[in-house]
C-alpha positions as CSV (number, residue, x, y, z in Angstrom):
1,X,-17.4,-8.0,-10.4
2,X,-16.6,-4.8,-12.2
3,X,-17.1,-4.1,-16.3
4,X,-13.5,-5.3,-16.7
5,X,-14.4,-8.9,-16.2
6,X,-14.8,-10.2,-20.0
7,X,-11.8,-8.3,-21.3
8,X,-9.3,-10.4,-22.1
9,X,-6.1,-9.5,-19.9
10,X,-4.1,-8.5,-23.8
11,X,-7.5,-6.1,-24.3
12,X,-7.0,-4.5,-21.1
13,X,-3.1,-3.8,-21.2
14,X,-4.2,-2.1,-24.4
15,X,-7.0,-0.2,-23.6
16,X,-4.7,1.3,-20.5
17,X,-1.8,2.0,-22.4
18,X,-3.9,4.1,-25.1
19,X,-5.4,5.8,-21.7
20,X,-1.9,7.2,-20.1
21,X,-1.1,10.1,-21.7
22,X,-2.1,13.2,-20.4
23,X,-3.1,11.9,-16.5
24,X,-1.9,14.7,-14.8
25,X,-3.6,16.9,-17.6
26,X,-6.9,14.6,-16.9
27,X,-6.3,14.7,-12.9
28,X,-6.9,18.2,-13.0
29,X,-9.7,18.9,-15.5
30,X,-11.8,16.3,-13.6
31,X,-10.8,17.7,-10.2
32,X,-9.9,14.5,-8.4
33,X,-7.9,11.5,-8.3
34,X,-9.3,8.1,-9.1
35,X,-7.4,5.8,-6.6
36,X,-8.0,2.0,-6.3
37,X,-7.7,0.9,-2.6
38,X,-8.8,-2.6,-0.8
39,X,-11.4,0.0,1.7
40,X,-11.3,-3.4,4.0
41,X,-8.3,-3.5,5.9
42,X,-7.4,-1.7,8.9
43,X,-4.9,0.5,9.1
44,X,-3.7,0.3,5.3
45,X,-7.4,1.4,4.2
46,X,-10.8,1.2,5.7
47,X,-14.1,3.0,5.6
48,X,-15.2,4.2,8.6
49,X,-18.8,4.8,9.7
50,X,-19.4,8.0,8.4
51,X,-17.6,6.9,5.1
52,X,-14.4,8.4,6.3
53,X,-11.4,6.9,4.8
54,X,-8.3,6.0,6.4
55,X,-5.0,3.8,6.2
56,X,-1.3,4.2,5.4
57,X,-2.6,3.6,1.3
58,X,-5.6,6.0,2.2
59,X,-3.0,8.6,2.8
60,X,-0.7,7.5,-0.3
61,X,-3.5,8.5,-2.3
62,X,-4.2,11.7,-0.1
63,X,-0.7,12.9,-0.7
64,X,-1.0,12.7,-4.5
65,X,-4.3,14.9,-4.5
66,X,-2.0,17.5,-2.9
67,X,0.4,17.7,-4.9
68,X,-1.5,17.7,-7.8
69,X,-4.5,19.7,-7.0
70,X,-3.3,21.3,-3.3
71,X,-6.3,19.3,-1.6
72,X,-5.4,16.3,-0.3
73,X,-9.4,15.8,-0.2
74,X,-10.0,15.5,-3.9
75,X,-9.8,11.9,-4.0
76,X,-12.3,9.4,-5.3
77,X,-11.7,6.3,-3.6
78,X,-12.1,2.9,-5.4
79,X,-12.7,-0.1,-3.5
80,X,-11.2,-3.5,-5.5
81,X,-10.9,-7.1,-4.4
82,X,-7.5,-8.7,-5.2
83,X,-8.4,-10.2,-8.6
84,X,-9.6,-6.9,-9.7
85,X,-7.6,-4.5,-8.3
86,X,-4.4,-4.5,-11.3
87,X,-7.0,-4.7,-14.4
88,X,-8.8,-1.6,-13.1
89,X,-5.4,0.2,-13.1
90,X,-4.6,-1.5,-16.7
91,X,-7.9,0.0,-18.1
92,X,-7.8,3.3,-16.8
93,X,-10.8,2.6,-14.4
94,X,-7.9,3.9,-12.1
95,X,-5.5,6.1,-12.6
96,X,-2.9,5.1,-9.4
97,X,-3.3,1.7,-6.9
98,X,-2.2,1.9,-3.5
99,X,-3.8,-1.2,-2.7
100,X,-1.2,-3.4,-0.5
101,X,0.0,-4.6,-3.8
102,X,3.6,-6.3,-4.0
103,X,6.0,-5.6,-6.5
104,X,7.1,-8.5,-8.4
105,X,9.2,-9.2,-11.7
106,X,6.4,-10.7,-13.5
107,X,4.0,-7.7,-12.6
108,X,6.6,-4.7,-13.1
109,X,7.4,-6.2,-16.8
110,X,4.7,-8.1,-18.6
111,X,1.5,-6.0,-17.2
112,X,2.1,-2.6,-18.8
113,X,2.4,-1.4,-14.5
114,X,4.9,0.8,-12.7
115,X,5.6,0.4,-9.3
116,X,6.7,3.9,-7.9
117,X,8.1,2.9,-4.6
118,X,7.5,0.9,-1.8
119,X,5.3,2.3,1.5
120,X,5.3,-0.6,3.3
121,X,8.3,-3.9,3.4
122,X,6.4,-6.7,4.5
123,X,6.8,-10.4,4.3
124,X,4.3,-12.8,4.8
125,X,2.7,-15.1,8.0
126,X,0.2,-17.7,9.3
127,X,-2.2,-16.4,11.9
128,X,-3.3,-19.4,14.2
129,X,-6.0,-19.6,17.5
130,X,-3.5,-20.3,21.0
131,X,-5.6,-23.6,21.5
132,X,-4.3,-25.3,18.4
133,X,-0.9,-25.6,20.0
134,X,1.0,-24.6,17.7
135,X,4.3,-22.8,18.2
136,X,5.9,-22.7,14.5
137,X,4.9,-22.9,10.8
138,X,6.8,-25.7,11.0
139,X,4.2,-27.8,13.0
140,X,1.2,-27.1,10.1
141,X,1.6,-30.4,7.9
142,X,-2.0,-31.3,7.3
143,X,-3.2,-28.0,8.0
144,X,-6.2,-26.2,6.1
145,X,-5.4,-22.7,4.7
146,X,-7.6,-19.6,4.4
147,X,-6.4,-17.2,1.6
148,X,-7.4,-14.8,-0.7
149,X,-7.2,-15.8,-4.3
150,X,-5.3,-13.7,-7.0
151,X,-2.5,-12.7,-4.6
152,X,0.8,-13.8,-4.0
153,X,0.3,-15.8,-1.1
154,X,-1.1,-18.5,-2.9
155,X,2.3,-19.0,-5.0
156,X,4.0,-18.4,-1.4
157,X,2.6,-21.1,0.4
158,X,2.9,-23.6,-2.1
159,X,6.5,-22.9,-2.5
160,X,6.7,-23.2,1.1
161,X,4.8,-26.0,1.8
162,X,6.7,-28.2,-0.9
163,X,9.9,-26.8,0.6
164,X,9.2,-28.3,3.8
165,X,7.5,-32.0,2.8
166,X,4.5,-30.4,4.2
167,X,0.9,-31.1,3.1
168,X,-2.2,-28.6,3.2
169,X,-5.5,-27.4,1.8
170,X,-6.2,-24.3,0.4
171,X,-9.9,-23.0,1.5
172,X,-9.8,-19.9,-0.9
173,X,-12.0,-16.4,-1.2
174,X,-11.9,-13.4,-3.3
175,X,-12.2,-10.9,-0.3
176,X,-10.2,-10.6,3.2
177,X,-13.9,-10.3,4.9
178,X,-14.5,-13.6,3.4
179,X,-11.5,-14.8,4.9
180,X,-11.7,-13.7,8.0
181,X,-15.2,-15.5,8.6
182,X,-14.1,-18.3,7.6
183,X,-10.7,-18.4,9.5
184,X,-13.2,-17.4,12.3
185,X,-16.1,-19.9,11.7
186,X,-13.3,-22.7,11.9
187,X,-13.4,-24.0,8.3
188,X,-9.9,-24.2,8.6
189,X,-6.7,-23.8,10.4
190,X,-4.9,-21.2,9.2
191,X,-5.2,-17.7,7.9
192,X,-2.0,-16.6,5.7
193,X,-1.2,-13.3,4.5
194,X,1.2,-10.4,4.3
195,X,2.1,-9.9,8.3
196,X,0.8,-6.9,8.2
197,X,-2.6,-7.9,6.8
198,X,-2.6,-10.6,9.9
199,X,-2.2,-8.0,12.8
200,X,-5.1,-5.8,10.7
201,X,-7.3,-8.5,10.3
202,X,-7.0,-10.1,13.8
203,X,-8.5,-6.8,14.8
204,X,-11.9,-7.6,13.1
205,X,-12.2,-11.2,15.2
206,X,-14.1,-11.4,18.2
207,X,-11.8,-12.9,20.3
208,X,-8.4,-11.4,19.6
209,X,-6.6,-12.1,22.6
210,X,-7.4,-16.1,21.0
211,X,-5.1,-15.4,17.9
212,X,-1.3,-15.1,17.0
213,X,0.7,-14.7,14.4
214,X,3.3,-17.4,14.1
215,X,7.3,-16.1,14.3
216,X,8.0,-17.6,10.4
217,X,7.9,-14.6,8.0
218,X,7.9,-17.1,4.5
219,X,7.9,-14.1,2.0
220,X,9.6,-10.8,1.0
221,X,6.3,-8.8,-0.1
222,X,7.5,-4.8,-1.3
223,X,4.2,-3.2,-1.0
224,X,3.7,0.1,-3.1
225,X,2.2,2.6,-5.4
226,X,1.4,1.3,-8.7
227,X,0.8,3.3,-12.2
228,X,0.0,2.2,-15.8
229,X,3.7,2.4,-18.0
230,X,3.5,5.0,-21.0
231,X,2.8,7.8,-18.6
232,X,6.3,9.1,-17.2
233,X,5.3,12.5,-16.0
234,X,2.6,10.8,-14.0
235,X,4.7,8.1,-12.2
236,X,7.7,10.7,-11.7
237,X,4.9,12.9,-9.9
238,X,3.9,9.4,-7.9
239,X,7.2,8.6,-7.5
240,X,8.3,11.9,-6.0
241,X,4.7,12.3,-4.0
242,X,5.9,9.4,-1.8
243,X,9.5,10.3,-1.8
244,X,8.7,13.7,-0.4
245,X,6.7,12.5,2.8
246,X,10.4,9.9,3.4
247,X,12.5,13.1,3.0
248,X,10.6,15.0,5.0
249,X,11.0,12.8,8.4
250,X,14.7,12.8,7.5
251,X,14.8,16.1,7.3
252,X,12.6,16.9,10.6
253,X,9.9,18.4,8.9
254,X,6.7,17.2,10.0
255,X,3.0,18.7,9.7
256,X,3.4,20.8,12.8
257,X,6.4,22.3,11.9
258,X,6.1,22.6,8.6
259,X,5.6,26.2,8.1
260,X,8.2,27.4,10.7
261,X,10.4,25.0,8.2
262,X,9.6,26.6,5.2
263,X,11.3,29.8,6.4
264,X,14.6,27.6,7.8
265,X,18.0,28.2,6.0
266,X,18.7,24.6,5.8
267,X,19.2,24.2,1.6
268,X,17.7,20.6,2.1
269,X,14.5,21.8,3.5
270,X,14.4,24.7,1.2
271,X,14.5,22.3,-1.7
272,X,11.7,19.7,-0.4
273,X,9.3,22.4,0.4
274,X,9.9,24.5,-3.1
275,X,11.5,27.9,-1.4
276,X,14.5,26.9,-3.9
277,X,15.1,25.2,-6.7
278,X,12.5,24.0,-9.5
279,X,11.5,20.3,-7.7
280,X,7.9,21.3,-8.6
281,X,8.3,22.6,-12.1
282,X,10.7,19.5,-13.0
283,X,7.5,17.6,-12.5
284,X,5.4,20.2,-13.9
285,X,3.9,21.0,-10.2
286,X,3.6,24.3,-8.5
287,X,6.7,24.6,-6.2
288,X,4.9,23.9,-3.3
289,X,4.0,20.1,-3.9
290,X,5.9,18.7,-1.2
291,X,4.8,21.5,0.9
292,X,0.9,20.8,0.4
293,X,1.5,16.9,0.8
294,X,3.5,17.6,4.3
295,X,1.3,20.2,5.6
296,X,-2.2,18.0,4.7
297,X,-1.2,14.6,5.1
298,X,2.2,14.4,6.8
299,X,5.6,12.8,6.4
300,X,6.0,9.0,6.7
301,X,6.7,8.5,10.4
302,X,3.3,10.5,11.3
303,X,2.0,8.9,8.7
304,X,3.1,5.1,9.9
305,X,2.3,6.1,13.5
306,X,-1.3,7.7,12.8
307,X,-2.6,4.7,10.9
308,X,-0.7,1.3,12.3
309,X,1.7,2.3,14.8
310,X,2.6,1.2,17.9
311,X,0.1,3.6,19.3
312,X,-2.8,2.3,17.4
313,X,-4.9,-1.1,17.7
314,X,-2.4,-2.9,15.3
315,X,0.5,-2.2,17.2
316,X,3.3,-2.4,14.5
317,X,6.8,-1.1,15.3
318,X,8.3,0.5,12.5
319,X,11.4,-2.1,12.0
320,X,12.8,-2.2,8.8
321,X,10.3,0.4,7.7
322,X,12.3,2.7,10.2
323,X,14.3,5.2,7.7
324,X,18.0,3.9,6.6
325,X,19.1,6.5,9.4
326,X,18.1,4.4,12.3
327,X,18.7,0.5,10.8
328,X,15.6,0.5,8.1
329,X,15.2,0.3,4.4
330,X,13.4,3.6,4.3
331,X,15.0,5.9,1.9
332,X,14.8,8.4,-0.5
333,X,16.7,9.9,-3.3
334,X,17.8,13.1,-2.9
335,X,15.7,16.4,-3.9
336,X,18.8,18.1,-5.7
């Protein structure tokens, strides 16, 4: 339990509103950016042995670093639990979450929180072993639940639950490791999360090939970036941190190619990568922001595909996170 856990939740939307101004000012005199993650969950983020970092929200945090200080390695990662993770960011323990956090009305207005985009549309499932039999979410009346606590999945399954005449027991924990070993120990039937989560988690049991995730998606779940409110120039840069690595892949510029792009006559591409226009100094950047971020990270499809794509152990096709070109609900607005 961190320092923030006899402030009253009124003291701590306080205490990180009176911390906003200035982030960007603060980023750079301290040399790094203080980024809450979960640091447990495959392919969003994880620590690897080593202490290498990696995930989807690993590099959501990387991409900010370049823009900001042109090194996506100045970042000073944060691990939080669920129940933690949104009063850090209120307090100014953190100064940006990209912590598989979901935007919702209730969060976006009453928390003193902005949510700057969305790097990951997810809904959530039930994860059950083969032998139980069962085929659908429907079948589960009676069933035990694992879960983590202070998320929307426990709101989600209720509502679901009660929507179906269904009854259930919620076996609760404050961490997915938790979770897991209890899913795995066999204190109860289920484990319920965002689907995502599921197909990352299912990775850390020892018998995966024993485990499915159920066809019912119960949940729309928006996960994204998340800044304290009474900061604009820090959520605009956020905002247009993540925007740039979705324009990039529309526009065909990817890490390899970036450079050979920088030089291309297409106005687009001249814009993201700061060869025309003032993108950078409307955010108060150098020009080459979305240049750094591309080059050091990468746009969102290498991005996607490094950390849970098809290619890698969680085997995710990109679906409606595919960009509004091809069918998804990627997009960005324009860098005009």
């Amino acid at each position: 339990m961190t320092k923030l856990a006899k402030l009253s939740l009124a003291a701590i939307v306080l205490i990180g509103l009176s911390a906003t101004a200035g982030t960007l000012e603060d980023t750079k005199k301290q040399g790094f950016v203080k980024c809450g993650i979960d640091g447990a969950l495959p392919g969003f983020s994880e620590i690897l042995s080593g202490g290498k970092y990696v995930g989807i929200d690993v590099d959501g945090c990387r991409a900010v670093s370049a823009a900001v200080l042109g090194d996506a390695s100045k970042v000073k990662f944060i691990s939080l639990n669920a129940k933690e993770r949104l009063a850090a960011l209120q307090s100014g323990e953190i100064d940006l979450l990209v912590r598989n956090t979901t935007w919702t009305q209730s969060r976006d207005t009453t928390l003193g929180l902005n949510f700057a985009g969305v790097n990951y549309y997810d809904g959530q499932g039930f994860m059950v072993r083969k032998d139980l039999g069962v085929k659908s979410a429907l079948e589960l009346d009676g069933a035990s639940v694992c879960l983590q606590t202070g998320t929307t999945t426990e709101l989600n399954v209720a509502d679901y639950f009660r929507a179906h005449n269904m009854k259930y027991k919620t076996v609760a924990y404050d961490t997915n490791d938790q979770v897991v070993a209890s899913y795995e120990n066999g204190r109860c039937d289920i484990l319920t999360s965002d689907a995502s989560q599921l197909y990352g988690l299912r990775t850390k049991l020892k018998d995966k090939a024993n485990h499915i995730v159920l066809p019912e998606i119960i949940s729309k779940e928006p996960l994204g970036p998340v800044v304290r409110q009474g900061d604009d120039a820090w959520f605009n840069i956020v905002k247009w941190s993540f925007n740039a690595m979705v324009a990039a892949e529309e526009a065909g510029i990817t890490s390899k190619n970036v450079d050979e792009m920088k030089m291309s006559s297409n106005p687009t591409a001249k814009r993201i990568l700061g060869t025309e226009g003032k993108m950078g100094a409307n955010l108060g950047l150098s020009a080459d922001f979305a240049y750094q971020i591309i080059k050091q990270v990468g746009n969102y499809g290498e991005v996607f595909e490094r950390n849970i794509g098809v290619n890698t152990p969680l085997n995710i096709k990109r679906g409606i996170n595919a960009l509004w070109t091809k069918g998804g609900l990627q997009y960005s607005p324009p860098f005009r």
